[in-house]
PyMOL Python script that loads the backbone (N, CA, C, O; Angstrom):
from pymol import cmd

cmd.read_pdbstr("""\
ATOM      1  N   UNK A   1      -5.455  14.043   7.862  1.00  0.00           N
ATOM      2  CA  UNK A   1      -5.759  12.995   6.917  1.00  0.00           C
ATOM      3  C   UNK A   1      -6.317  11.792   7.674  1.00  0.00           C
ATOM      4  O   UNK A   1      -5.697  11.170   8.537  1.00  0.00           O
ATOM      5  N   UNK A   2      -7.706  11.504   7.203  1.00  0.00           N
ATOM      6  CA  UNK A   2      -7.954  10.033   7.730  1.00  0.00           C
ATOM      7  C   UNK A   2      -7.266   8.330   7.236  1.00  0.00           C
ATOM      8  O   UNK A   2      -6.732   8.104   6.150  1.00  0.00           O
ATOM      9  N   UNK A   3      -7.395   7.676   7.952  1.00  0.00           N
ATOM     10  CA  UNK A   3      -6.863   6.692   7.565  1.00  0.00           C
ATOM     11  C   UNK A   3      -6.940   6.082   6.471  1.00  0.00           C
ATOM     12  O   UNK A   3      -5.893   5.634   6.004  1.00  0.00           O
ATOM     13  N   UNK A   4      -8.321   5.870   5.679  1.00  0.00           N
ATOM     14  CA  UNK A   4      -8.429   5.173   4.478  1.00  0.00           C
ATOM     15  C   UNK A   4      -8.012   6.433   3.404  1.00  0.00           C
ATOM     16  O   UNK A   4      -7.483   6.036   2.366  1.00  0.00           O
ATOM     17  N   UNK A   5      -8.130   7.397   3.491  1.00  0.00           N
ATOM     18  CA  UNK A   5      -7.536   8.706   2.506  1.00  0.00           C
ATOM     19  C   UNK A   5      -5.898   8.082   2.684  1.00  0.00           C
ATOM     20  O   UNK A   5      -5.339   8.231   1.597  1.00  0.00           O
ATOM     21  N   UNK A   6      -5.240   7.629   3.397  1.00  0.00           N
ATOM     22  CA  UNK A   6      -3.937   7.018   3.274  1.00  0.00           C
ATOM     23  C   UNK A   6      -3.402   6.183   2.829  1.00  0.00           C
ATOM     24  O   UNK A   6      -2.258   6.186   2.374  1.00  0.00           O
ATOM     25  N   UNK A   7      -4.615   4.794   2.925  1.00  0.00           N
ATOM     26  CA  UNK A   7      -4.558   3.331   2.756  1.00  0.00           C
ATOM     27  C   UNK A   7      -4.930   3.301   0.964  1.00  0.00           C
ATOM     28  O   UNK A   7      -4.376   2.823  -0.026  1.00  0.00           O
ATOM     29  N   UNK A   8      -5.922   3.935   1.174  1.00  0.00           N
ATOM     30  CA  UNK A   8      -6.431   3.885  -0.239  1.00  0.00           C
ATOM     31  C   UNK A   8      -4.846   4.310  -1.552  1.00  0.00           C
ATOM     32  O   UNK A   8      -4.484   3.427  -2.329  1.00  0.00           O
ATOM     33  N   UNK A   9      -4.269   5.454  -1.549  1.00  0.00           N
ATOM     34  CA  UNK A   9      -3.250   5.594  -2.690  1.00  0.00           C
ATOM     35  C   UNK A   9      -2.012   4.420  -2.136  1.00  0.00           C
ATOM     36  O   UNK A   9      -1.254   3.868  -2.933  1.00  0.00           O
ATOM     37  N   UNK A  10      -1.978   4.172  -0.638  1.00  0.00           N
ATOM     38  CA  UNK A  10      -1.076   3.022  -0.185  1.00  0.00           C
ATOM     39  C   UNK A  10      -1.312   1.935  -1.629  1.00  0.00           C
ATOM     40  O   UNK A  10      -0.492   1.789  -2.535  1.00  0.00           O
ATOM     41  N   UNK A  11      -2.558   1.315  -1.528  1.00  0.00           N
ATOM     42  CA  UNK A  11      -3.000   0.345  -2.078  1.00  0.00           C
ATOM     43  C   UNK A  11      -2.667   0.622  -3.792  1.00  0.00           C
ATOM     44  O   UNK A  11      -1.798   0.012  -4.415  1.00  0.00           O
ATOM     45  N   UNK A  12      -3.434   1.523  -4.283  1.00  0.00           N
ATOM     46  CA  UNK A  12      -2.785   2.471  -5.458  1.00  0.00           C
ATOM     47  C   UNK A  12      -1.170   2.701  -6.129  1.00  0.00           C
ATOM     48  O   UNK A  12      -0.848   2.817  -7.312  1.00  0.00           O
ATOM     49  N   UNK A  13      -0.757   2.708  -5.530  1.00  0.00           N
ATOM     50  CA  UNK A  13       0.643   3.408  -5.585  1.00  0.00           C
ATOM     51  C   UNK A  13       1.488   1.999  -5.342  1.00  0.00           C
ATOM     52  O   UNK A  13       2.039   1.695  -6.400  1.00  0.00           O
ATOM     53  N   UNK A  14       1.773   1.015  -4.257  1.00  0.00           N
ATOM     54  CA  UNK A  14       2.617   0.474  -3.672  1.00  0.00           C
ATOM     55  C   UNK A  14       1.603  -1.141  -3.837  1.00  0.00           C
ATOM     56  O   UNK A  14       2.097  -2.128  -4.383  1.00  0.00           O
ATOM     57  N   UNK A  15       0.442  -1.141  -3.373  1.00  0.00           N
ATOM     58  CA  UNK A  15       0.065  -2.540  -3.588  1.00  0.00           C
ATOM     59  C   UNK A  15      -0.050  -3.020  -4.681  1.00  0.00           C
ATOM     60  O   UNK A  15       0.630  -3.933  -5.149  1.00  0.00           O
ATOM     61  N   UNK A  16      -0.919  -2.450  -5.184  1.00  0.00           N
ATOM     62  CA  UNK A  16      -1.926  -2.953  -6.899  1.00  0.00           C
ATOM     63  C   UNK A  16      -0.284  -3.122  -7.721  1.00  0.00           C
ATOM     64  O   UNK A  16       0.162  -4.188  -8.146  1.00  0.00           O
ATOM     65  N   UNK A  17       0.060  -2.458  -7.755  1.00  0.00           N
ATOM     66  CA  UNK A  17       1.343  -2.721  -8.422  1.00  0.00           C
ATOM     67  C   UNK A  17       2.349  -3.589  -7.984  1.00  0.00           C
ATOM     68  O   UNK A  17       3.139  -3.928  -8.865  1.00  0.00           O
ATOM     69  N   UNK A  18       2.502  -3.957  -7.072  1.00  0.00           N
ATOM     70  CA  UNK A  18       3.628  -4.909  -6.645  1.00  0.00           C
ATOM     71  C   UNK A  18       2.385  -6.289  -6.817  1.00  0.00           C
ATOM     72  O   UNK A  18       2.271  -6.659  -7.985  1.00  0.00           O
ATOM     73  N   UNK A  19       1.885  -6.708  -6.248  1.00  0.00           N
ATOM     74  CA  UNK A  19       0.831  -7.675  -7.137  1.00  0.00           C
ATOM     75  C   UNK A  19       0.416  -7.648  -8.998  1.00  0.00           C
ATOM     76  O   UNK A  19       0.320  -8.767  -9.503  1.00  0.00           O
ATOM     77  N   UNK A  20       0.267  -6.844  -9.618  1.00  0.00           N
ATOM     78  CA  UNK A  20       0.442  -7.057 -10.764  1.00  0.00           C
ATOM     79  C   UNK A  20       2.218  -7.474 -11.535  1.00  0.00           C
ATOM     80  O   UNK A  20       2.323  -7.703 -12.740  1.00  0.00           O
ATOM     81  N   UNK A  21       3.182  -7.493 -10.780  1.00  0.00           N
ATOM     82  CA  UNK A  21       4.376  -7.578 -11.317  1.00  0.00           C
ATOM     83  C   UNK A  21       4.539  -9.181 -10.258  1.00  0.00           C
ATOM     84  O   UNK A  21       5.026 -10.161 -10.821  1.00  0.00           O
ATOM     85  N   UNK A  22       4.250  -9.261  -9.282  1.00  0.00           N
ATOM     86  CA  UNK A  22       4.144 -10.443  -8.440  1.00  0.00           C
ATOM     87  C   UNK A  22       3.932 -11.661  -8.716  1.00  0.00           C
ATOM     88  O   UNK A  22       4.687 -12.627  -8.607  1.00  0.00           O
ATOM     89  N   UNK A  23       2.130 -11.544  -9.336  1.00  0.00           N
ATOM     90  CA  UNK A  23       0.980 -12.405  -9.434  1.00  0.00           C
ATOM     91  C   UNK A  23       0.174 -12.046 -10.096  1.00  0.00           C
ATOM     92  O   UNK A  23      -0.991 -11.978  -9.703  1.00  0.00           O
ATOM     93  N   UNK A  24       0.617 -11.644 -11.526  1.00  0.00           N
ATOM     94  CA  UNK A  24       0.250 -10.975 -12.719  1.00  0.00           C
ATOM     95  C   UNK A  24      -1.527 -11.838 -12.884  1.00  0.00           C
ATOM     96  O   UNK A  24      -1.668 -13.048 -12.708  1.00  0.00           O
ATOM     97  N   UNK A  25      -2.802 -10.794 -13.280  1.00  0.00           N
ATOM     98  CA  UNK A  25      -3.925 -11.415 -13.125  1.00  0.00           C
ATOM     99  C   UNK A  25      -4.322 -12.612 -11.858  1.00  0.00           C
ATOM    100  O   UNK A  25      -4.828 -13.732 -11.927  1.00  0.00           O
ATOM    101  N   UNK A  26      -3.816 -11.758 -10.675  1.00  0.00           N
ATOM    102  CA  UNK A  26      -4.525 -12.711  -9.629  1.00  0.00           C
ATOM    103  C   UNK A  26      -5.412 -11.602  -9.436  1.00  0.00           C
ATOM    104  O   UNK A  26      -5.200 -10.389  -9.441  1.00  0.00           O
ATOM    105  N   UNK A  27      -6.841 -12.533  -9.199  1.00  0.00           N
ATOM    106  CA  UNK A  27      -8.177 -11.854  -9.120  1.00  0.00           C
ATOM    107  C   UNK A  27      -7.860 -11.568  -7.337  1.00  0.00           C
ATOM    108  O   UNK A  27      -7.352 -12.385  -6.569  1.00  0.00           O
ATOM    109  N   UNK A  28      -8.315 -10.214  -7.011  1.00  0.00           N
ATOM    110  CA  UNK A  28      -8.159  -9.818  -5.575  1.00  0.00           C
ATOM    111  C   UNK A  28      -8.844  -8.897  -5.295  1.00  0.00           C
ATOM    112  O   UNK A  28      -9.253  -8.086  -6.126  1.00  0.00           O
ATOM    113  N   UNK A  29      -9.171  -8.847  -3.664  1.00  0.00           N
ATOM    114  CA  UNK A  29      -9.909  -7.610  -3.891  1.00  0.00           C
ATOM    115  C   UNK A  29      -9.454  -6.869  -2.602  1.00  0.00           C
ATOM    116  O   UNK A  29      -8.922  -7.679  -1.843  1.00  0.00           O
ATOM    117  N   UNK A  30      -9.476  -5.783  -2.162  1.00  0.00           N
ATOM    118  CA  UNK A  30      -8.365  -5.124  -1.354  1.00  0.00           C
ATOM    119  C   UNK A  30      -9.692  -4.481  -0.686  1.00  0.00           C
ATOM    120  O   UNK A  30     -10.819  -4.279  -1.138  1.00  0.00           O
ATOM    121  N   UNK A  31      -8.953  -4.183   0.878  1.00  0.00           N
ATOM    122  CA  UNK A  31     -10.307  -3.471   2.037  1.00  0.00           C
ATOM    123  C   UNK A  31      -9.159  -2.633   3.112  1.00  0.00           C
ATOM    124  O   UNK A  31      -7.929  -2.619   3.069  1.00  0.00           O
ATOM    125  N   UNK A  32     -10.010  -2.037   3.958  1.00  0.00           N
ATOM    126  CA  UNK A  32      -9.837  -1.741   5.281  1.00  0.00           C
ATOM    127  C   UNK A  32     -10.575  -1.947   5.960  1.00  0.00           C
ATOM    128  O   UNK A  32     -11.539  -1.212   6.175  1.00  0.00           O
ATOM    129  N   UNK A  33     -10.292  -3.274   6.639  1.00  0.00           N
ATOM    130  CA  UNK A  33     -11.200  -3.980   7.623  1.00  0.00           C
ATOM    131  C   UNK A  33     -10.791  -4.733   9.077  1.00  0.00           C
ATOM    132  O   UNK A  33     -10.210  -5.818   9.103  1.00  0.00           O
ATOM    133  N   UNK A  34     -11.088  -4.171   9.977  1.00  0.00           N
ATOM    134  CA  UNK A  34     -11.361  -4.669  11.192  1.00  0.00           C
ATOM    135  C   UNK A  34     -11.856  -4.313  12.594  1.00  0.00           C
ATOM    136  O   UNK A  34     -13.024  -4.495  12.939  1.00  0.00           O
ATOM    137  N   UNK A  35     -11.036  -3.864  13.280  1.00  0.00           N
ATOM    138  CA  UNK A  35     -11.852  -2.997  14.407  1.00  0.00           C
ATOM    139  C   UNK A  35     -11.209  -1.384  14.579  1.00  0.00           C
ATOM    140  O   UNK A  35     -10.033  -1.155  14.300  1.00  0.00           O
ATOM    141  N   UNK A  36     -11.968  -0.520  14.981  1.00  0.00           N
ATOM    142  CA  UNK A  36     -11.400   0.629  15.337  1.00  0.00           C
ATOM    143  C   UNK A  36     -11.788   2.161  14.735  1.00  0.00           C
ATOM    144  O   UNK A  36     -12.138   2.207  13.555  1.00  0.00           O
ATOM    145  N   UNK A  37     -11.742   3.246  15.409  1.00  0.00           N
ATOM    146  CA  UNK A  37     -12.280   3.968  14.935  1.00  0.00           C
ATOM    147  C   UNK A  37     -11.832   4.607  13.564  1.00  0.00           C
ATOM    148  O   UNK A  37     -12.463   5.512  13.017  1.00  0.00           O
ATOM    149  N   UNK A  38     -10.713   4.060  13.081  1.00  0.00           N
ATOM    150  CA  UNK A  38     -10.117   4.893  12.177  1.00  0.00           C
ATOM    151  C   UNK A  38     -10.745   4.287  11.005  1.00  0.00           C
ATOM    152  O   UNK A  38     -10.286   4.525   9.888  1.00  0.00           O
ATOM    153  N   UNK A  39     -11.886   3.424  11.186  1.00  0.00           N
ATOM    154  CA  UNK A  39     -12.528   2.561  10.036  1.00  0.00           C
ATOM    155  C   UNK A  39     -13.948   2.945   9.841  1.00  0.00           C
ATOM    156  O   UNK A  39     -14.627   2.493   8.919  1.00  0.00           O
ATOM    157  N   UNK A  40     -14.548   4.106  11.057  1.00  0.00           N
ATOM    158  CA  UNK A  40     -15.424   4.855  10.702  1.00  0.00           C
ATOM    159  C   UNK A  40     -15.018   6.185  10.340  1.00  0.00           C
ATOM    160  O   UNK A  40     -15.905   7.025  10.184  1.00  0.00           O
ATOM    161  N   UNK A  41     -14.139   6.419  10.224  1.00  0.00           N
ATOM    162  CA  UNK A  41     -13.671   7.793   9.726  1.00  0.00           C
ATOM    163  C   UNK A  41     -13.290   9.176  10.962  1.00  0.00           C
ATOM    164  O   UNK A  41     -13.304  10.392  10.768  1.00  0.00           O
ATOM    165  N   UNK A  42     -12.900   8.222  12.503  1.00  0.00           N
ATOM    166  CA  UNK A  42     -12.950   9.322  13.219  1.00  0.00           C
ATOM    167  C   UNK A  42     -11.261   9.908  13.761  1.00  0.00           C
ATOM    168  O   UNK A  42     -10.899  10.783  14.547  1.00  0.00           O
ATOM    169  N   UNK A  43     -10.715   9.167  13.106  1.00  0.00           N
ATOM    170  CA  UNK A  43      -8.853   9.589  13.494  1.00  0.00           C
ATOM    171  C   UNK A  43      -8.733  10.910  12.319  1.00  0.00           C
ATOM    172  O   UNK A  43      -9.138  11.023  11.162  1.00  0.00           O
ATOM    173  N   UNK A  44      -8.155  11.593  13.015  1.00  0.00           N
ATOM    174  CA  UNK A  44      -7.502  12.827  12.113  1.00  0.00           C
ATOM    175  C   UNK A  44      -6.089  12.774  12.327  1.00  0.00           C
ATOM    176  O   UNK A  44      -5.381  11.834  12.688  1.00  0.00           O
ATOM    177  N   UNK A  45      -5.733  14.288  11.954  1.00  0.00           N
ATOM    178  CA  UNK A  45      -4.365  14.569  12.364  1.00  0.00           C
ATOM    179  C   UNK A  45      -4.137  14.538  13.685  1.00  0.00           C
ATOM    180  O   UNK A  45      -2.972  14.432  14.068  1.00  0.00           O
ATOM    181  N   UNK A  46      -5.368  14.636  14.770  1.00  0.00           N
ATOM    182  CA  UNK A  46      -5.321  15.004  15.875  1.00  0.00           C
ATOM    183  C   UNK A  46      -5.167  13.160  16.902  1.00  0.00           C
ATOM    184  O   UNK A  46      -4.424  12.616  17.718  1.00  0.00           O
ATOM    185  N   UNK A  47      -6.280  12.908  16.206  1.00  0.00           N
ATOM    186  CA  UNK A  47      -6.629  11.494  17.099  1.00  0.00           C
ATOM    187  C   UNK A  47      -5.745  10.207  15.962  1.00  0.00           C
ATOM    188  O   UNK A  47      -6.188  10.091  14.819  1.00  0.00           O
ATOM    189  N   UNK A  48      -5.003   9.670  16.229  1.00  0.00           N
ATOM    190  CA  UNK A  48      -4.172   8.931  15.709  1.00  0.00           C
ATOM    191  C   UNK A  48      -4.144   7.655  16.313  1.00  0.00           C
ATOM    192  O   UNK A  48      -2.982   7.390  16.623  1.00  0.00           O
ATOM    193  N   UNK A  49      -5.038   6.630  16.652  1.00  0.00           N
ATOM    194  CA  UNK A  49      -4.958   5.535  17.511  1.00  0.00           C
ATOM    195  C   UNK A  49      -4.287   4.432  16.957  1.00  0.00           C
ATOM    196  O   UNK A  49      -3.622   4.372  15.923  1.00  0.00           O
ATOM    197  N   UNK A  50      -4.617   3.357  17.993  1.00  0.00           N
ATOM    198  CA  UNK A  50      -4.180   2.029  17.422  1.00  0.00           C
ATOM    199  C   UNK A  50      -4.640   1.717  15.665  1.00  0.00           C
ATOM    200  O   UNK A  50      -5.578   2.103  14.968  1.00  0.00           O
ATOM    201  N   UNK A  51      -3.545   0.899  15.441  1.00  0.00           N
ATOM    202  CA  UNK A  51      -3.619   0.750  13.489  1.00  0.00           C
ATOM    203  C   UNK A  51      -3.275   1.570  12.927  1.00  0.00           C
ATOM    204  O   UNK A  51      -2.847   1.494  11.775  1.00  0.00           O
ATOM    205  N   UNK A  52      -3.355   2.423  13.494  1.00  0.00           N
ATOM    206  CA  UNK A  52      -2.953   4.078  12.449  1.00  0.00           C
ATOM    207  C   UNK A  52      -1.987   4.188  11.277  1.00  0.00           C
ATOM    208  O   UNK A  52      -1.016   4.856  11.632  1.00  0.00           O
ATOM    209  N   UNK A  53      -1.909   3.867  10.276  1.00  0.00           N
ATOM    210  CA  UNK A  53      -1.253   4.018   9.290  1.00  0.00           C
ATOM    211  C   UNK A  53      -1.546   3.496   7.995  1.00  0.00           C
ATOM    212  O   UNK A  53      -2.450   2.666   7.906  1.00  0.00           O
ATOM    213  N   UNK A  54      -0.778   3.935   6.744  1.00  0.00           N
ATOM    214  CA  UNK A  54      -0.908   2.992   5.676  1.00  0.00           C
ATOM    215  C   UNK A  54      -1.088   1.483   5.755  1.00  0.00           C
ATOM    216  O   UNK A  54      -0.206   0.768   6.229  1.00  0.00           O
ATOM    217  N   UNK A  55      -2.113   1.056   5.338  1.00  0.00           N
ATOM    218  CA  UNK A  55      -2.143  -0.655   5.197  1.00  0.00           C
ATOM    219  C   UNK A  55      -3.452  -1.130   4.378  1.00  0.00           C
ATOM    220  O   UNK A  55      -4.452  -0.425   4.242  1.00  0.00           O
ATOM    221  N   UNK A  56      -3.305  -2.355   3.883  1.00  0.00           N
ATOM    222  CA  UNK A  56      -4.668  -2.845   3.355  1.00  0.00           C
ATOM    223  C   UNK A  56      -4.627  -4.344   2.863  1.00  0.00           C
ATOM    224  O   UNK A  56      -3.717  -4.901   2.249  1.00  0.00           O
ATOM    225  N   UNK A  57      -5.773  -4.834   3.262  1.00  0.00           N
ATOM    226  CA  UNK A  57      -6.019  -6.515   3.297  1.00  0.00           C
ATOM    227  C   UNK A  57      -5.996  -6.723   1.950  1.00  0.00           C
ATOM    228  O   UNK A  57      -6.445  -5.983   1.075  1.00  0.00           O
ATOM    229  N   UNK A  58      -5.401  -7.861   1.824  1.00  0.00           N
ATOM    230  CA  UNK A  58      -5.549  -7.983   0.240  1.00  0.00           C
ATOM    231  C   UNK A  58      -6.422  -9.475   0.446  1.00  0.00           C
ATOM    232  O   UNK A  58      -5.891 -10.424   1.024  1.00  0.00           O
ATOM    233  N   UNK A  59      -7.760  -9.545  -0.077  1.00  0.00           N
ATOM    234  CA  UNK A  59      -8.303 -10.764   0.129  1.00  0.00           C
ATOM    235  C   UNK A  59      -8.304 -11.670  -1.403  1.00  0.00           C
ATOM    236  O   UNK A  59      -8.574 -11.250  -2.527  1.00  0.00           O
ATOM    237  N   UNK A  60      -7.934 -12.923  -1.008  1.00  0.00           N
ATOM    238  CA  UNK A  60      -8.116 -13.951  -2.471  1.00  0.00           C
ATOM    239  C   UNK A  60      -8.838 -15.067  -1.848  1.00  0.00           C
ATOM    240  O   UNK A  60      -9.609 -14.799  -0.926  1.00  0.00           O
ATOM    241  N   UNK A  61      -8.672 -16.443  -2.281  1.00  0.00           N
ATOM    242  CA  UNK A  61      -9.580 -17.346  -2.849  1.00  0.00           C
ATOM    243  C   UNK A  61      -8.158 -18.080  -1.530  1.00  0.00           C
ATOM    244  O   UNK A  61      -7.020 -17.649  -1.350  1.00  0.00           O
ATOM    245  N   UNK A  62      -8.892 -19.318  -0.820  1.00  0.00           N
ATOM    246  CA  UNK A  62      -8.013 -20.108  -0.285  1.00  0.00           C
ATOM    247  C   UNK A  62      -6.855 -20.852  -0.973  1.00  0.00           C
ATOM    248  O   UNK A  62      -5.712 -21.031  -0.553  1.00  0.00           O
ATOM    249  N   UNK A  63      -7.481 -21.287  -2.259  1.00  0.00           N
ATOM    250  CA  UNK A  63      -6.283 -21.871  -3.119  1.00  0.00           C
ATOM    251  C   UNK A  63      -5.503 -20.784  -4.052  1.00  0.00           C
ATOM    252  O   UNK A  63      -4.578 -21.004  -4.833  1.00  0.00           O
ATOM    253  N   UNK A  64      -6.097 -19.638  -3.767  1.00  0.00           N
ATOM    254  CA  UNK A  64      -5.059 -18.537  -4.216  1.00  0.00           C
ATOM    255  C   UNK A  64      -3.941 -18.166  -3.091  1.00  0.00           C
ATOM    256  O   UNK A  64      -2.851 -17.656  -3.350  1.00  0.00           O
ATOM    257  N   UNK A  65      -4.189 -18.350  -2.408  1.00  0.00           N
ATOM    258  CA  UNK A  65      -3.282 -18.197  -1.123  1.00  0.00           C
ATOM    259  C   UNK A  65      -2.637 -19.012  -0.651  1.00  0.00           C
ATOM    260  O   UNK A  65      -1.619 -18.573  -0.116  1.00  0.00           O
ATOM    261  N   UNK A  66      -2.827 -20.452  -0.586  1.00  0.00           N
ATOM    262  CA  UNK A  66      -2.238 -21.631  -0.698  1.00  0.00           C
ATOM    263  C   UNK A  66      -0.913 -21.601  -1.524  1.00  0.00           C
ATOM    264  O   UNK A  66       0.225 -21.975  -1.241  1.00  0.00           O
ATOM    265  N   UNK A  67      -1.722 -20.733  -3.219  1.00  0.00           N
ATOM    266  CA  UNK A  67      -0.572 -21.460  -4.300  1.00  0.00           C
ATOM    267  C   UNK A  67       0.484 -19.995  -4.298  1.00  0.00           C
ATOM    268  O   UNK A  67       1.633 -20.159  -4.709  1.00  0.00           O
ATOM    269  N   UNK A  68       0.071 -18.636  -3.847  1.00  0.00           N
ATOM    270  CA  UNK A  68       1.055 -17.477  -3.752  1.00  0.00           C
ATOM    271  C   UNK A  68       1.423 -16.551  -2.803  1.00  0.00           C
ATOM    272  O   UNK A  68       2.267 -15.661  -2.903  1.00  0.00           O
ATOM    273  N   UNK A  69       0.493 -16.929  -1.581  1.00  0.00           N
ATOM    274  CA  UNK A  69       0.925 -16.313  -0.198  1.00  0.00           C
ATOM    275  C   UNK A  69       2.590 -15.937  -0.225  1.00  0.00           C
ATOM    276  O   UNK A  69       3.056 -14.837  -0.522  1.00  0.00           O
ATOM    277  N   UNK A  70       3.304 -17.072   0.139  1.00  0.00           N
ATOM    278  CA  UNK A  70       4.924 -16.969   0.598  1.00  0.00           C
ATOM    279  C   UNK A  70       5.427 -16.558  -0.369  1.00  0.00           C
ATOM    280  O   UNK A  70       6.147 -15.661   0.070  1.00  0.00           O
ATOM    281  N   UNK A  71       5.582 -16.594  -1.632  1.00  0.00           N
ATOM    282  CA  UNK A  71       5.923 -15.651  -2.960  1.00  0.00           C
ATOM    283  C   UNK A  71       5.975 -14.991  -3.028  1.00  0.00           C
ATOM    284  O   UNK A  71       6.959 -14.419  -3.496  1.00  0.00           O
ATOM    285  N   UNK A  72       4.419 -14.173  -2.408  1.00  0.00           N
ATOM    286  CA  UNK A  72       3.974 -12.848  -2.294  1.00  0.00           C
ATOM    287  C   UNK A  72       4.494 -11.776  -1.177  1.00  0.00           C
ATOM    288  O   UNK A  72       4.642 -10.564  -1.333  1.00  0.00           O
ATOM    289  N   UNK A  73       4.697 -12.447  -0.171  1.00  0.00           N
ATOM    290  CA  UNK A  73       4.856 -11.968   0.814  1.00  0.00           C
ATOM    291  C   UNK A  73       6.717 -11.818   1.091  1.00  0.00           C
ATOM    292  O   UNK A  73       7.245 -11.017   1.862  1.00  0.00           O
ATOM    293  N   UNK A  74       7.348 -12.717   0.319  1.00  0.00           N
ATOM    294  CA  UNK A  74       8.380 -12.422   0.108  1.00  0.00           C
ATOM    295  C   UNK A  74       9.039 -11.251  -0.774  1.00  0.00           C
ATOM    296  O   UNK A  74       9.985 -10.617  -0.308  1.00  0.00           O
ATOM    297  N   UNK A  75       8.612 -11.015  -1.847  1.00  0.00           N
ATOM    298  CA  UNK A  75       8.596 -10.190  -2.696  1.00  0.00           C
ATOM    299  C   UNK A  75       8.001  -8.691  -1.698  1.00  0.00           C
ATOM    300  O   UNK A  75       8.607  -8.448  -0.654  1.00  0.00           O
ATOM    301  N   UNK A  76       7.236  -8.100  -1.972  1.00  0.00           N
ATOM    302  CA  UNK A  76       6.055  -7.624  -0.631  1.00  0.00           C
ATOM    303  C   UNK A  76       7.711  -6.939   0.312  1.00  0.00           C
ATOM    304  O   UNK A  76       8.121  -5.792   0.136  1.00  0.00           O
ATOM    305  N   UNK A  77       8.070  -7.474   0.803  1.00  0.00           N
ATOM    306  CA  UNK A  77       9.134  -7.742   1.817  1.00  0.00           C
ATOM    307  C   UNK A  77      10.157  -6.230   1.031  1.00  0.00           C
ATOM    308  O   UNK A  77      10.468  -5.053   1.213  1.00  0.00           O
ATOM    309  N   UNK A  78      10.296  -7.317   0.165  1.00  0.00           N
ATOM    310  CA  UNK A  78      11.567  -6.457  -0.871  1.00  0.00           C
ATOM    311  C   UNK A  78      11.274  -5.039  -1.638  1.00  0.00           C
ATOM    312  O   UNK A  78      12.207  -4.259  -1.829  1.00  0.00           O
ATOM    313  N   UNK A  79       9.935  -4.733  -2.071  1.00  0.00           N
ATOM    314  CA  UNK A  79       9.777  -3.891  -2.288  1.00  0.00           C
ATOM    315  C   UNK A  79       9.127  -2.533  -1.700  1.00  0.00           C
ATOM    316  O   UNK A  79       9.168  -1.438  -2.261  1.00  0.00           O
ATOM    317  N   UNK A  80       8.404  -2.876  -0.222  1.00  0.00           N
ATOM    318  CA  UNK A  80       7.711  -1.734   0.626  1.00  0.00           C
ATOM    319  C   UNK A  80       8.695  -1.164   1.084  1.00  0.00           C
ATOM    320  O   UNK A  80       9.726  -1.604   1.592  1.00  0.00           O
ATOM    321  N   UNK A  81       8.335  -0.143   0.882  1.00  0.00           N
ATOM    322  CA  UNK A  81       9.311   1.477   1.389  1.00  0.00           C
ATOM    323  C   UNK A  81       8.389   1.369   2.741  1.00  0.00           C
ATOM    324  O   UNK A  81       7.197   1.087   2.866  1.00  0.00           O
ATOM    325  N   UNK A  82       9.792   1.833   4.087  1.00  0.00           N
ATOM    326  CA  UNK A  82      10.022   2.030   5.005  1.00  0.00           C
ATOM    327  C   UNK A  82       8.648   3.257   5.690  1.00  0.00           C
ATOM    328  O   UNK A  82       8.205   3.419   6.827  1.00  0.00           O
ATOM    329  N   UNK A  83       8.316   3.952   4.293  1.00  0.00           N
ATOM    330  CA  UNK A  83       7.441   5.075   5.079  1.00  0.00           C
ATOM    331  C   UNK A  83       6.449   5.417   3.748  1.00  0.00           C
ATOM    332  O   UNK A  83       7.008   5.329   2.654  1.00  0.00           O
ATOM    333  N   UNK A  84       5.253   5.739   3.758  1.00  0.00           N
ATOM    334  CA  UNK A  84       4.533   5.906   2.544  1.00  0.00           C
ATOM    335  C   UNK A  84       4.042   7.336   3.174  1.00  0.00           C
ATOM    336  O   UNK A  84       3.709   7.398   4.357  1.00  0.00           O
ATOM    337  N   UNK A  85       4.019   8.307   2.446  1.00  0.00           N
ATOM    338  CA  UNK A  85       3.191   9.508   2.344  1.00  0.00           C
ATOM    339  C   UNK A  85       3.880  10.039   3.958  1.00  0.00           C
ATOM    340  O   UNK A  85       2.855  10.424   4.520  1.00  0.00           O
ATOM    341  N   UNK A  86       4.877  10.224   4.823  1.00  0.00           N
ATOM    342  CA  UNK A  86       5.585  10.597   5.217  1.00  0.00           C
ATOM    343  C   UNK A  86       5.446   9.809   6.981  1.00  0.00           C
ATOM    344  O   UNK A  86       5.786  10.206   8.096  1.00  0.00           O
ATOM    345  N   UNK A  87       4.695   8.398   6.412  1.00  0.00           N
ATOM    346  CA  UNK A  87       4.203   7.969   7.641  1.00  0.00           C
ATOM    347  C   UNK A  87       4.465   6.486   7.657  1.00  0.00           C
ATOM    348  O   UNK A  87       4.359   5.823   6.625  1.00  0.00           O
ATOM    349  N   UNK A  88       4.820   5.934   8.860  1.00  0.00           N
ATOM    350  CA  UNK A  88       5.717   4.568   9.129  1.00  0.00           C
ATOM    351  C   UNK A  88       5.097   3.561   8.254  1.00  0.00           C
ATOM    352  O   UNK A  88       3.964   3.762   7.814  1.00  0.00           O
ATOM    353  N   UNK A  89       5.691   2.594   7.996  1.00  0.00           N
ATOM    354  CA  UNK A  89       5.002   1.039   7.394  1.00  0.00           C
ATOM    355  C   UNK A  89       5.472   0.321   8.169  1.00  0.00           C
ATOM    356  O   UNK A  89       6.682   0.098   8.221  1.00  0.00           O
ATOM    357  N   UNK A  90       4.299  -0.376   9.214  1.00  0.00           N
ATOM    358  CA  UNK A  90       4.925  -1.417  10.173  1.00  0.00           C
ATOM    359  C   UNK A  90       4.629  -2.685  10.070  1.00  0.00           C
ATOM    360  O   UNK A  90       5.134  -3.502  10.840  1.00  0.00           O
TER     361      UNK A  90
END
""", "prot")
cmd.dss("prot")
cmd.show_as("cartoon", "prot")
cmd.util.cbc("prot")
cmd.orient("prot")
């Protein structure tokens, strides 16, 4: 399994939903973005590098983040399971 085949139902399953019960209609938009190969599609089962796992940016507006970051991230806290799809959440 590649990485965004992971991130993606991560986001599905565990994000989109803990933000809609969170920060009901906060406009957002969610990625996998930064450096590494697992962002061109080259980690498998085999090659597993740095980042490797469920995760995904949730991007908003500065004064959206201002007014629900620590809210969010508290909550966030309380509800991520320890392991998604049989693989760590760090």
């Amino acid at each position: 399994m590649q990485d965004i085949e992971l991130s993606r139902p991560f986001y599905e399953e565990i994000a989109r939903p803990w933000l809609s019960r969170a920060a009901p209609g906060l406009p957002h938009a969610a990625a996998l973005i930064g450096y590494g190969s697992e962002l061109l599609g080259f980690d498998d089962e085999i090659v597993r590098d740095h980042n490797w796992g469920p995760r995904v940016h949730i991007i908003v507006t500065r004064e959206q983040f201002d007014a629900h970051a620590r809210d969010l991230v508290a909550v966030f806290d309380s509800v991520v399971p320890a392991h998604f799809a049989g693989e760590p959440i760090g």
